[in-house]
PDB file of N, CA, C and O in Angstrom:
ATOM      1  N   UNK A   1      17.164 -29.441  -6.616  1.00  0.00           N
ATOM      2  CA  UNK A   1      17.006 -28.857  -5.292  1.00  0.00           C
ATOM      3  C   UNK A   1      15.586 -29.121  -4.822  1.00  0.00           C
ATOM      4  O   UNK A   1      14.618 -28.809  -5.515  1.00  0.00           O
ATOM      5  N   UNK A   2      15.474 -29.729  -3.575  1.00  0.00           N
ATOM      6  CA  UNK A   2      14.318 -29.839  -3.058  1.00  0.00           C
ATOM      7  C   UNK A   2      13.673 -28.658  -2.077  1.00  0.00           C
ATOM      8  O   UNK A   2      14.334 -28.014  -1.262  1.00  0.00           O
ATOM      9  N   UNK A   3      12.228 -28.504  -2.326  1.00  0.00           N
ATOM     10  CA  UNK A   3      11.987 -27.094  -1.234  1.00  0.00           C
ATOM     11  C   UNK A   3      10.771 -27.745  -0.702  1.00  0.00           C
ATOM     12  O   UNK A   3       9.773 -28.183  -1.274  1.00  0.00           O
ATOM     13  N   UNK A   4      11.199 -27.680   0.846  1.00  0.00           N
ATOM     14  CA  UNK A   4      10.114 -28.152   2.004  1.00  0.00           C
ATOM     15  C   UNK A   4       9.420 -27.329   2.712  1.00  0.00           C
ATOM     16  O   UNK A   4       9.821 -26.608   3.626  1.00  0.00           O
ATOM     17  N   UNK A   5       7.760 -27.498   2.044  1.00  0.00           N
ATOM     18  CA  UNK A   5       7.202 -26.599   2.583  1.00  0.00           C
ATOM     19  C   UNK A   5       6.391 -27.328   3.446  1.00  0.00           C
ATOM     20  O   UNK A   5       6.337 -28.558   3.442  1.00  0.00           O
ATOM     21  N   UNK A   6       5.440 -26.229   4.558  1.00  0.00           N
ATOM     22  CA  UNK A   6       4.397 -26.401   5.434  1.00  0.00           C
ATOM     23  C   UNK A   6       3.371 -26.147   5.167  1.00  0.00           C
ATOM     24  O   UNK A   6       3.058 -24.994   4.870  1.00  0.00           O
ATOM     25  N   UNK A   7       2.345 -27.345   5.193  1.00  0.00           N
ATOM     26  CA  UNK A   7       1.271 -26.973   4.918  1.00  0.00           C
ATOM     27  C   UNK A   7      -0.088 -27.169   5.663  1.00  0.00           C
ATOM     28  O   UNK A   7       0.112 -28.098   6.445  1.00  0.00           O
ATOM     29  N   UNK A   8      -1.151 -26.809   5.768  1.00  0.00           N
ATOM     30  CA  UNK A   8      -2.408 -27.445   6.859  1.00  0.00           C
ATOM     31  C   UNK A   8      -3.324 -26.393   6.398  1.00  0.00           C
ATOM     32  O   UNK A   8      -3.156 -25.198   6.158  1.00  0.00           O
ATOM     33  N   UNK A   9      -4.455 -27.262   6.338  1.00  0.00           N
ATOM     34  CA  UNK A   9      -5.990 -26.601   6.463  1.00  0.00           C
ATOM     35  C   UNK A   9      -6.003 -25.426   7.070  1.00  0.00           C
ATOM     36  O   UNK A   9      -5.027 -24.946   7.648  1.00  0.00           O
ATOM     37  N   UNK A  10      -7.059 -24.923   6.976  1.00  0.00           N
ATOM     38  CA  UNK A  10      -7.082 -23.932   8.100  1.00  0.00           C
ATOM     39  C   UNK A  10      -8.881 -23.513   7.802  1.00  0.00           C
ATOM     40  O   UNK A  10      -9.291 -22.729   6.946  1.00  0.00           O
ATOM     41  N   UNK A  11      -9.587 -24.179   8.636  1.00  0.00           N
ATOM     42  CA  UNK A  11     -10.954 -24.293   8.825  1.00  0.00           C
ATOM     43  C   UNK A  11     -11.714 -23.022   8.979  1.00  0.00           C
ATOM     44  O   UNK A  11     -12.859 -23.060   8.527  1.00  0.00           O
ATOM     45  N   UNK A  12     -11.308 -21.865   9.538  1.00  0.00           N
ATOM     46  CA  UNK A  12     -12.249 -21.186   9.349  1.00  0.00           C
ATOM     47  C   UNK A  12     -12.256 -20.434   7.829  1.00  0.00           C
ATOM     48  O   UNK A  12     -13.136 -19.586   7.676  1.00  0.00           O
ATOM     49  N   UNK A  13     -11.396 -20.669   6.767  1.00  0.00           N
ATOM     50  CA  UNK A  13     -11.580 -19.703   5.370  1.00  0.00           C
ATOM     51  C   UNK A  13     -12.087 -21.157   4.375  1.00  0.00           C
ATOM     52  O   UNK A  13     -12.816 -21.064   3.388  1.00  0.00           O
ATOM     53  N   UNK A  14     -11.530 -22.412   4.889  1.00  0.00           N
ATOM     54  CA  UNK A  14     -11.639 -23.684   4.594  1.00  0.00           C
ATOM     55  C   UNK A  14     -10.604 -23.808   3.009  1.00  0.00           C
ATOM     56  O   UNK A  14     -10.739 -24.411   1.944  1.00  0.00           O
ATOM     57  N   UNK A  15      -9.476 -22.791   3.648  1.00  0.00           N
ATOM     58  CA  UNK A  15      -8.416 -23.006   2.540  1.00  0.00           C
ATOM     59  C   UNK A  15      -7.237 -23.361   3.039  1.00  0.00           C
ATOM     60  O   UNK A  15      -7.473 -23.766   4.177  1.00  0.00           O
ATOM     61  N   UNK A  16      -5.834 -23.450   2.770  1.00  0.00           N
ATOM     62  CA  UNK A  16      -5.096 -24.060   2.392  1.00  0.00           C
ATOM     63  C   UNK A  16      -3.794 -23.329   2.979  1.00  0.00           C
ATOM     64  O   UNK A  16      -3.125 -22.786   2.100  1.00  0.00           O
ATOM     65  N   UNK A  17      -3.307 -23.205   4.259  1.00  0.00           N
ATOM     66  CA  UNK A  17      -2.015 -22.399   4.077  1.00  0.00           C
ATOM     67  C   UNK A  17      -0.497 -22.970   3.597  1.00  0.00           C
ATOM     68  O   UNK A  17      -0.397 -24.173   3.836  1.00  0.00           O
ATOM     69  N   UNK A  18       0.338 -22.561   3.165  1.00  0.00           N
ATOM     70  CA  UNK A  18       1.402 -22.657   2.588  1.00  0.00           C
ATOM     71  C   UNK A  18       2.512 -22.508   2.846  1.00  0.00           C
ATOM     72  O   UNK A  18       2.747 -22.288   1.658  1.00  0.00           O
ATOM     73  N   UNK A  19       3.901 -22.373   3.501  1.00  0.00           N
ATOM     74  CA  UNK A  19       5.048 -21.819   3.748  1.00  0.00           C
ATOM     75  C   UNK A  19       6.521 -21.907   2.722  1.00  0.00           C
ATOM     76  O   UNK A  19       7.493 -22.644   2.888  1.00  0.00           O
ATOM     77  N   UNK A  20       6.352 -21.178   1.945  1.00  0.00           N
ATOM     78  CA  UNK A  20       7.681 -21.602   1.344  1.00  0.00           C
ATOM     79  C   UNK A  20       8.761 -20.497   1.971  1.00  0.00           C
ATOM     80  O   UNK A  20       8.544 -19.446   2.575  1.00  0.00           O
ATOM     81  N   UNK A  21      10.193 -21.243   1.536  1.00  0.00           N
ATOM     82  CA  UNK A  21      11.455 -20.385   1.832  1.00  0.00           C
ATOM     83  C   UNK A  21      11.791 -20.179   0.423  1.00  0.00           C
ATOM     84  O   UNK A  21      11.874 -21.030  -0.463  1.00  0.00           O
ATOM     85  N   UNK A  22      12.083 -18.151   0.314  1.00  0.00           N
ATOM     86  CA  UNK A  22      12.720 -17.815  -0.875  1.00  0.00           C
ATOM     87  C   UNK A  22      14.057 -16.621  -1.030  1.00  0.00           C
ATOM     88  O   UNK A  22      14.092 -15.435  -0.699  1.00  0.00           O
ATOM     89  N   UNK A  23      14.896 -17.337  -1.554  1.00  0.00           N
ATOM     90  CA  UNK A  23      16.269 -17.134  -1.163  1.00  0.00           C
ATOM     91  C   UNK A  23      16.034 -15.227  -2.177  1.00  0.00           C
ATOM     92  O   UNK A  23      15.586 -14.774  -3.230  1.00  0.00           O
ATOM     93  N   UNK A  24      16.575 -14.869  -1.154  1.00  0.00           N
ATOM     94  CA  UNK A  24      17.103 -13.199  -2.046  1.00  0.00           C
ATOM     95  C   UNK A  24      16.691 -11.938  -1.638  1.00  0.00           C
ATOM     96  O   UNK A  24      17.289 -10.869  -1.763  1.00  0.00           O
ATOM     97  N   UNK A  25      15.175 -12.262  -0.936  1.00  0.00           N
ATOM     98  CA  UNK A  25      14.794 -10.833  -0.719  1.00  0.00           C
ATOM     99  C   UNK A  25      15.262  -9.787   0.675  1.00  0.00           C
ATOM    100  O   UNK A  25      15.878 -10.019   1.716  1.00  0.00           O
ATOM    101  N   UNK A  26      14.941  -9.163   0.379  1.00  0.00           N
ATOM    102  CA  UNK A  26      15.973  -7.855   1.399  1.00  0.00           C
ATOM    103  C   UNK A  26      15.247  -6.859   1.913  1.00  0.00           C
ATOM    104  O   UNK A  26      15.640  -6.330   2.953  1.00  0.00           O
ATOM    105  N   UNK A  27      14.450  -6.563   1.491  1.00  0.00           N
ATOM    106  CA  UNK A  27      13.527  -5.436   1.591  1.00  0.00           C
ATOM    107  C   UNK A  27      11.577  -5.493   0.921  1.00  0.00           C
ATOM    108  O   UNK A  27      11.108  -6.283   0.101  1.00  0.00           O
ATOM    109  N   UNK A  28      10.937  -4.470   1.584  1.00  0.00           N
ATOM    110  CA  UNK A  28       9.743  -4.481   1.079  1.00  0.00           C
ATOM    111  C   UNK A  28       9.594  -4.624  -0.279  1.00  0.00           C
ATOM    112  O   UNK A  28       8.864  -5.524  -0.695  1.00  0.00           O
ATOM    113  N   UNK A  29      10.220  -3.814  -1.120  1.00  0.00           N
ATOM    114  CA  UNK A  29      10.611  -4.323  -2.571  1.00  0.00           C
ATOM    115  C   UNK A  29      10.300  -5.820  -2.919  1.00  0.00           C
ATOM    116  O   UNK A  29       9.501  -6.451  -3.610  1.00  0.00           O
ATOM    117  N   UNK A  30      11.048  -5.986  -2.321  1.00  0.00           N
ATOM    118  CA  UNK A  30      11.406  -7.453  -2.611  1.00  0.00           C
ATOM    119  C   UNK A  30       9.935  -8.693  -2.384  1.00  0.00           C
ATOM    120  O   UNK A  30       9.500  -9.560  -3.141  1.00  0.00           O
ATOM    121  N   UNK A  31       9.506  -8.246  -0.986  1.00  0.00           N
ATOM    122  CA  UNK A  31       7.937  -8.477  -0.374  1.00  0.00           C
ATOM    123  C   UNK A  31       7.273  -8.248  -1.571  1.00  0.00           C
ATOM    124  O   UNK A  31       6.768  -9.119  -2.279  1.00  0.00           O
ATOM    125  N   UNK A  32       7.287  -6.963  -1.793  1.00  0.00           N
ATOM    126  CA  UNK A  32       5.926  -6.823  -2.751  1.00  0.00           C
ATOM    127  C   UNK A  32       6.222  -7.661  -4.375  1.00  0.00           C
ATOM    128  O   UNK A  32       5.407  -8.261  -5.077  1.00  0.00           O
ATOM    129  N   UNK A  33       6.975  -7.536  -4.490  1.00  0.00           N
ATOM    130  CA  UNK A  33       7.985  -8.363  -6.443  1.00  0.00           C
ATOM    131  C   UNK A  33       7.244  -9.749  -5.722  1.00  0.00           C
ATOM    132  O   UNK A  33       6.318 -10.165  -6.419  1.00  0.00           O
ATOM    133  N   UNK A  34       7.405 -10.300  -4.842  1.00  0.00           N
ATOM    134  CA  UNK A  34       7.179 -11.932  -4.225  1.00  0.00           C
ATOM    135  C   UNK A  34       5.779 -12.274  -4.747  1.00  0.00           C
ATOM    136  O   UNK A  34       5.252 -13.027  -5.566  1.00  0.00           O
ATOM    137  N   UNK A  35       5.418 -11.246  -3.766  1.00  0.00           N
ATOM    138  CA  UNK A  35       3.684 -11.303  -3.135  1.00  0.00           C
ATOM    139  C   UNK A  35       2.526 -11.461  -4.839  1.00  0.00           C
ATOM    140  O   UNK A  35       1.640 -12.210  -5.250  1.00  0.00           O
ATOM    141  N   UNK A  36       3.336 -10.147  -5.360  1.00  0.00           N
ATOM    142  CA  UNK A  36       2.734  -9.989  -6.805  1.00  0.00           C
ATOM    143  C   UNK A  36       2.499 -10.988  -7.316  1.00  0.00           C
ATOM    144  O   UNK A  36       1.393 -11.513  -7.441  1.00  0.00           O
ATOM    145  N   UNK A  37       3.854 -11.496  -7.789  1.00  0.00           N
ATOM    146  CA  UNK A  37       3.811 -12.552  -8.529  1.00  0.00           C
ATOM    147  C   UNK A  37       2.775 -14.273  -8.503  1.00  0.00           C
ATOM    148  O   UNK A  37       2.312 -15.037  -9.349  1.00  0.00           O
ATOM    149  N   UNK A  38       2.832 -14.190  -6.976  1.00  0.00           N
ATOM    150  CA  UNK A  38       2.672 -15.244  -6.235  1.00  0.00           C
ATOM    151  C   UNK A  38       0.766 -15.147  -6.544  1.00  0.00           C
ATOM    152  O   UNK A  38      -0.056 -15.968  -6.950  1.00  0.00           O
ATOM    153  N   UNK A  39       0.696 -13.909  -6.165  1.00  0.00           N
ATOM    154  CA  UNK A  39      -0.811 -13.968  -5.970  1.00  0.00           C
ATOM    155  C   UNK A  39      -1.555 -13.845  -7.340  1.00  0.00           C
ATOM    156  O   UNK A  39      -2.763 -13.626  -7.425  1.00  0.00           O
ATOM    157  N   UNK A  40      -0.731 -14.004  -8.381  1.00  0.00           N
ATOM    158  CA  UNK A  40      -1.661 -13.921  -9.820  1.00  0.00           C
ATOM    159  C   UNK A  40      -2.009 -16.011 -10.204  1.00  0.00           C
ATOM    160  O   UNK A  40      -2.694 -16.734 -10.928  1.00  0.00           O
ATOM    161  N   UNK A  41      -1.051 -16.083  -9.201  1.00  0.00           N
ATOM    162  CA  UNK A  41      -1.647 -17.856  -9.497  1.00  0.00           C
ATOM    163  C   UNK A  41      -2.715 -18.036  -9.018  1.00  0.00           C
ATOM    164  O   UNK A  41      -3.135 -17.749  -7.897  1.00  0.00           O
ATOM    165  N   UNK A  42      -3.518 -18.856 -10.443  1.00  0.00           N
ATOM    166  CA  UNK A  42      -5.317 -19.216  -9.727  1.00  0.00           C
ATOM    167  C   UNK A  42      -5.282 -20.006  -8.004  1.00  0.00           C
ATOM    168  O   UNK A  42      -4.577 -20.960  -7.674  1.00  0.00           O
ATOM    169  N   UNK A  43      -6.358 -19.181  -7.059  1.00  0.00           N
ATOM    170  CA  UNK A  43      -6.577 -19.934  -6.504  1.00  0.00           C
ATOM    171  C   UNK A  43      -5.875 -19.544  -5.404  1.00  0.00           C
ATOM    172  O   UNK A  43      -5.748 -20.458  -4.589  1.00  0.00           O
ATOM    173  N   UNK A  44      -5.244 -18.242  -5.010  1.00  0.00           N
ATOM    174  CA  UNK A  44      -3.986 -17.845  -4.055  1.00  0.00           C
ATOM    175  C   UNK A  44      -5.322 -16.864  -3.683  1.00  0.00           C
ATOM    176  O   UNK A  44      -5.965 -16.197  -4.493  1.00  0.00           O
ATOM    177  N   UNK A  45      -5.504 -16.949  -2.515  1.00  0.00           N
ATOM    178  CA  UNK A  45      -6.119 -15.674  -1.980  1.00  0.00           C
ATOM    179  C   UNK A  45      -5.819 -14.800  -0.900  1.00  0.00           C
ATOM    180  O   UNK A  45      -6.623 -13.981  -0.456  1.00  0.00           O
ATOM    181  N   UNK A  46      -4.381 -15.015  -0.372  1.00  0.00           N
ATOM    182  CA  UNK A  46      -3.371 -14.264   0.523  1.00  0.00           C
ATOM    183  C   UNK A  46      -2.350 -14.706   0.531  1.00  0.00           C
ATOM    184  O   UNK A  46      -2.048 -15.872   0.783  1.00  0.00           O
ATOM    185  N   UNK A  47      -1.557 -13.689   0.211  1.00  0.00           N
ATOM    186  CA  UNK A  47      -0.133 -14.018   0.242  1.00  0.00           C
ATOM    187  C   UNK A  47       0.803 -12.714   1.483  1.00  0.00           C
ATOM    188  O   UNK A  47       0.364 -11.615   1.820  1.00  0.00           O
ATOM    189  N   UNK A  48       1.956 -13.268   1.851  1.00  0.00           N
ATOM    190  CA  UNK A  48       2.552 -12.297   3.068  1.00  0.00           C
ATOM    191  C   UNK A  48       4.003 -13.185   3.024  1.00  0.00           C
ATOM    192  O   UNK A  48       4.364 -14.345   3.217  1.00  0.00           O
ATOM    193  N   UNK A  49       4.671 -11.708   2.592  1.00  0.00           N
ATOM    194  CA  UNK A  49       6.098 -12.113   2.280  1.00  0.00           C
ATOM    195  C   UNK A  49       6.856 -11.287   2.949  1.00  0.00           C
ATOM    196  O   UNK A  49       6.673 -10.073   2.871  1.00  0.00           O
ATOM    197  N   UNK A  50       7.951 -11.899   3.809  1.00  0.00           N
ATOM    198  CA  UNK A  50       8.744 -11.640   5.000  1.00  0.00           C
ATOM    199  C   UNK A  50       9.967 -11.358   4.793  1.00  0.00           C
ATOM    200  O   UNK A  50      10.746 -12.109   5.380  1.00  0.00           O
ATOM    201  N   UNK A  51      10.525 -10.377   4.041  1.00  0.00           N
ATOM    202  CA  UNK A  51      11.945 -10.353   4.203  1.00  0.00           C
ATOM    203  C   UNK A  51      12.933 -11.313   4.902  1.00  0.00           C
ATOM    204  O   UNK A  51      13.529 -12.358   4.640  1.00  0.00           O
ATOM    205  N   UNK A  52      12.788 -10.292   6.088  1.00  0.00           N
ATOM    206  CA  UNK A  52      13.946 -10.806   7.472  1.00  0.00           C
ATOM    207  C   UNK A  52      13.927 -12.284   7.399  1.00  0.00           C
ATOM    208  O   UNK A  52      14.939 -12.958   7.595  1.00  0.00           O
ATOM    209  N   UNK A  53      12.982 -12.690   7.168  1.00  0.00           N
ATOM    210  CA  UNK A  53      12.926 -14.463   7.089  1.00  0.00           C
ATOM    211  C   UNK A  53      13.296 -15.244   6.362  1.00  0.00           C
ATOM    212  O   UNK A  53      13.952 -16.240   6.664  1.00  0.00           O
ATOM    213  N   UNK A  54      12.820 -14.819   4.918  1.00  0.00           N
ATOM    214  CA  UNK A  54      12.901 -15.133   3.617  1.00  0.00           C
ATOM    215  C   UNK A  54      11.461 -16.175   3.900  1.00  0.00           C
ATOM    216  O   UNK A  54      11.482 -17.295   3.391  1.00  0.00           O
ATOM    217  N   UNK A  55      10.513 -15.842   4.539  1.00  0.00           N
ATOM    218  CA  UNK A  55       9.601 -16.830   3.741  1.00  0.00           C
ATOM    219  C   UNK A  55       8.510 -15.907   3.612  1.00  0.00           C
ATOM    220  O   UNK A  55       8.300 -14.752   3.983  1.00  0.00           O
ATOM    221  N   UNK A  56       7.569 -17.218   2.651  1.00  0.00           N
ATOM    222  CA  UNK A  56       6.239 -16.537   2.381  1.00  0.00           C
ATOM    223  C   UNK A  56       5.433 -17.243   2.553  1.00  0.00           C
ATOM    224  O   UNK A  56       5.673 -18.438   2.382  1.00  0.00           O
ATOM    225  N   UNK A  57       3.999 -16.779   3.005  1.00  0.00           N
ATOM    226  CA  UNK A  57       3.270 -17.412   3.403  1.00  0.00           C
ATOM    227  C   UNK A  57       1.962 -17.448   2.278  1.00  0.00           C
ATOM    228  O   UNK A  57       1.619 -16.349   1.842  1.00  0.00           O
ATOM    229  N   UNK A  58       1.216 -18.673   1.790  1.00  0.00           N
ATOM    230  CA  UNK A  58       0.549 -18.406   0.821  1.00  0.00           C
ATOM    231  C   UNK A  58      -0.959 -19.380   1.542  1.00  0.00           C
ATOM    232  O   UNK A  58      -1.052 -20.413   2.205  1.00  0.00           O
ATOM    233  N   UNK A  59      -2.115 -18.229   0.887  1.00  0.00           N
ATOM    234  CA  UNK A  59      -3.421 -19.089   1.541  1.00  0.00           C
ATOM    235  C   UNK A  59      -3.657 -19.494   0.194  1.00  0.00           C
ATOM    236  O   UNK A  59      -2.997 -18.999  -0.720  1.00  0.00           O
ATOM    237  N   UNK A  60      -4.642 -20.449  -0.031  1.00  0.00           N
ATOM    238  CA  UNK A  60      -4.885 -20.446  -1.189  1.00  0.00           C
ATOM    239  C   UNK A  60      -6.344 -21.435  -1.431  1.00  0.00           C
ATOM    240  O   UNK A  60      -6.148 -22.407  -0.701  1.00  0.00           O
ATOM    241  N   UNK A  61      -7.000 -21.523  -1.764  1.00  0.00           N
ATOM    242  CA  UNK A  61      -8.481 -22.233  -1.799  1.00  0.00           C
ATOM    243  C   UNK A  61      -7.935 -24.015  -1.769  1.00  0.00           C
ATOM    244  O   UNK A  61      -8.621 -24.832  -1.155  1.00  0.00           O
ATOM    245  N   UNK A  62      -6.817 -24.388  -2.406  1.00  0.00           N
ATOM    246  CA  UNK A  62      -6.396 -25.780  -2.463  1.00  0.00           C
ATOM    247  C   UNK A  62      -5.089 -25.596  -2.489  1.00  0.00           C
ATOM    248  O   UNK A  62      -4.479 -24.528  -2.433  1.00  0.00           O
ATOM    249  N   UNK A  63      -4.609 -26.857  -2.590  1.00  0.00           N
ATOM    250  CA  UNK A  63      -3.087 -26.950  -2.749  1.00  0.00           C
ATOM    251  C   UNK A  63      -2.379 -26.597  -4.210  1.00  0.00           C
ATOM    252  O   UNK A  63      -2.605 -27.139  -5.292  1.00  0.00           O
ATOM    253  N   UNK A  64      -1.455 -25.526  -3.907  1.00  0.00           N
ATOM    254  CA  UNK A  64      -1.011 -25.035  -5.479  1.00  0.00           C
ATOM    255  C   UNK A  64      -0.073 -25.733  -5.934  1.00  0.00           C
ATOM    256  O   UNK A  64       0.732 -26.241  -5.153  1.00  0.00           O
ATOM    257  N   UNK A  65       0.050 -25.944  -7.559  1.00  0.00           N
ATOM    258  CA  UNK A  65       1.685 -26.811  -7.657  1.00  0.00           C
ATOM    259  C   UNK A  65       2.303 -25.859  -7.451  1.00  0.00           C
ATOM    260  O   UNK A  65       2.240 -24.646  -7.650  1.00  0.00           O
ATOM    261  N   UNK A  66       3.073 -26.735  -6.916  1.00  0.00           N
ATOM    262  CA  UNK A  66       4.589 -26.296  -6.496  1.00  0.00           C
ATOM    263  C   UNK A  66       4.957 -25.634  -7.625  1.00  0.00           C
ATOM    264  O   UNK A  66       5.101 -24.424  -7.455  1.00  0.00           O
ATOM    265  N   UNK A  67       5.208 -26.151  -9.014  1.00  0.00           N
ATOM    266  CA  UNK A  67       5.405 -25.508 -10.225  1.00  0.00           C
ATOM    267  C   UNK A  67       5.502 -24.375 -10.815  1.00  0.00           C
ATOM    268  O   UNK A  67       6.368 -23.944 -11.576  1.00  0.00           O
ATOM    269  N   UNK A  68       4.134 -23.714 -10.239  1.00  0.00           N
ATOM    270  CA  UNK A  68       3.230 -22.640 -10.499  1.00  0.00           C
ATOM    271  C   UNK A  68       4.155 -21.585  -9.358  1.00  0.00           C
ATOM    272  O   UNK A  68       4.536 -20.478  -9.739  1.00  0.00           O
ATOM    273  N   UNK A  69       4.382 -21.979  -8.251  1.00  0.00           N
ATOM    274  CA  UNK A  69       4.449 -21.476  -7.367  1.00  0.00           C
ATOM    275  C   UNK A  69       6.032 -21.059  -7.275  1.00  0.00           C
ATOM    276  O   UNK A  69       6.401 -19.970  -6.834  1.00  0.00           O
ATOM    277  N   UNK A  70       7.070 -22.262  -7.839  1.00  0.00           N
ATOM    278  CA  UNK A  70       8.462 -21.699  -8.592  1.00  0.00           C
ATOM    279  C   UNK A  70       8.076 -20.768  -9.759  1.00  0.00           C
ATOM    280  O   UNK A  70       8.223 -19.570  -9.514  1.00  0.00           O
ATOM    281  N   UNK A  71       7.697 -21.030 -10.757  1.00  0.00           N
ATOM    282  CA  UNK A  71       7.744 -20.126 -12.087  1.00  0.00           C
ATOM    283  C   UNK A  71       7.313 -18.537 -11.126  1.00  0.00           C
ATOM    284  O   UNK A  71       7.966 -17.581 -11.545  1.00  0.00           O
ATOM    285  N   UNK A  72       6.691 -18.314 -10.376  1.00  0.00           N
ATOM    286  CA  UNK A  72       6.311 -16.810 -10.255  1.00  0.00           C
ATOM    287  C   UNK A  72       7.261 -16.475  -9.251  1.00  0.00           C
ATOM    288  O   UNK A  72       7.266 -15.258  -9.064  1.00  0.00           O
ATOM    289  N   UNK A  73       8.025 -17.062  -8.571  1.00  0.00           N
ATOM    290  CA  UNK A  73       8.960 -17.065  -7.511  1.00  0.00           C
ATOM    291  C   UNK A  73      10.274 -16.605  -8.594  1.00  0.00           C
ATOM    292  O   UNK A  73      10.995 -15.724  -8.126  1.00  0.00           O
ATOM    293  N   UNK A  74      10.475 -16.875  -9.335  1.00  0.00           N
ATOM    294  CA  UNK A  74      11.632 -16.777 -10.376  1.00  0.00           C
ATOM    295  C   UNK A  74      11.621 -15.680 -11.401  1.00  0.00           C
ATOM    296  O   UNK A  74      12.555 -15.028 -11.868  1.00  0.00           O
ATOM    297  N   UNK A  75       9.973 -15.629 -11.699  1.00  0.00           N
ATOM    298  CA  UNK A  75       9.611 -14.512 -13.169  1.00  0.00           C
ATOM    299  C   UNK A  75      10.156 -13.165 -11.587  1.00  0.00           C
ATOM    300  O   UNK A  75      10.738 -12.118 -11.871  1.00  0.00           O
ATOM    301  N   UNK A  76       9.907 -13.427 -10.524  1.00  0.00           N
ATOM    302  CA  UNK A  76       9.866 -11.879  -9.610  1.00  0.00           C
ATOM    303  C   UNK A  76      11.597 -11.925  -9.716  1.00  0.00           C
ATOM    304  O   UNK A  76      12.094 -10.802  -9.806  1.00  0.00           O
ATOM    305  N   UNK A  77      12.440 -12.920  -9.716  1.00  0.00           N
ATOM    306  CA  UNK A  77      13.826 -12.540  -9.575  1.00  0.00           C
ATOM    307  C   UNK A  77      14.152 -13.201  -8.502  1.00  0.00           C
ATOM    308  O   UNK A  77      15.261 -12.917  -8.049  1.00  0.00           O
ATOM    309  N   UNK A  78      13.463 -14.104  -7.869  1.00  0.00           N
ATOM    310  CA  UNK A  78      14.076 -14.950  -6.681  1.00  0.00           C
ATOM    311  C   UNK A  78      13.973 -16.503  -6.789  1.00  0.00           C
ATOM    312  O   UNK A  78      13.495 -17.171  -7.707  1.00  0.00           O
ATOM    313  N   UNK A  79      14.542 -16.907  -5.620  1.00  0.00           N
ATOM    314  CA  UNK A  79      14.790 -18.878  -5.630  1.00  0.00           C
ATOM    315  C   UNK A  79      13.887 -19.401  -4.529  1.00  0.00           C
ATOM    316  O   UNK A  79      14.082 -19.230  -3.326  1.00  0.00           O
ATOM    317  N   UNK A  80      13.128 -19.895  -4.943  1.00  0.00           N
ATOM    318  CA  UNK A  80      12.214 -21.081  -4.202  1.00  0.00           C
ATOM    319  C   UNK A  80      13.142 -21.920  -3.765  1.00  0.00           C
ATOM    320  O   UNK A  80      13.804 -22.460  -4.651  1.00  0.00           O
ATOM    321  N   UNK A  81      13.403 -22.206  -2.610  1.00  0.00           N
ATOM    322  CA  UNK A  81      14.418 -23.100  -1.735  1.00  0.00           C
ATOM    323  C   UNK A  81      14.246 -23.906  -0.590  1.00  0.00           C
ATOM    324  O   UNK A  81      13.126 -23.906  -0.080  1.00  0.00           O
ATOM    325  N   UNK A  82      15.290 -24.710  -0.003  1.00  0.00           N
ATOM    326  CA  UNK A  82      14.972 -25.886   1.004  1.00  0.00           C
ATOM    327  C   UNK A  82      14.481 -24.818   1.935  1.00  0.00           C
ATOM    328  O   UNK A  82      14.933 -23.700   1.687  1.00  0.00           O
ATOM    329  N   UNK A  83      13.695 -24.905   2.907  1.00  0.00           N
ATOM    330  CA  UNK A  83      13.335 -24.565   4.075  1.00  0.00           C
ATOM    331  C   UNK A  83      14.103 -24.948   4.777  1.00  0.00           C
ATOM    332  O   UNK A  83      14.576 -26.038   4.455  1.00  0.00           O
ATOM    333  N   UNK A  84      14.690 -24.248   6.194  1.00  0.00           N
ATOM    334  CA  UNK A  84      15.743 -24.630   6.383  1.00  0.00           C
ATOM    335  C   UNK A  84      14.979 -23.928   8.257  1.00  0.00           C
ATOM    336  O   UNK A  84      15.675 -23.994   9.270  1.00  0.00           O
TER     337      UNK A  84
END
């Protein structure tokens, strides 16, 4: 499965924003299980996770692997997915 995210600079923090889509969540619960997880990867320095949407938005000093960024998406109980 491929997951297409958005990404671009963003000059005034001179870091990195992120968009992934993650299949499952429902509630703030769910936001915060995301966010947690997400933000213990080196190098994440805001994260904001959207229910109603299913996405999340990640800042981060550089570009994170993707890798890193499934494994904590999954340890919380959810699916890193196509953007759609």
């Amino acid at each position: 499965m491929t997951t297409e995210t958005t990404t671009e600079s963003t000059e005034a923090s001179g870091g990195v924003t992120t968009v992934y889509q993650v299949k499952g969540m429902s509630c703030g619960h769910c936001e915060g299980a995301v966010s947690g997880e997400i933000s213990t990867i080196e190098g994440v320095t805001s994260v904001q996770a959207t229910a109603a949407t299913g996405q999340v938005t990640v800042v981060s000093e550089s570009v994170l692997d993707e890798s890193a960024v499934r494994a904590a998406v999954d340890e919380a109980g959810y699916e890193l997915v196509e953007h759609v």
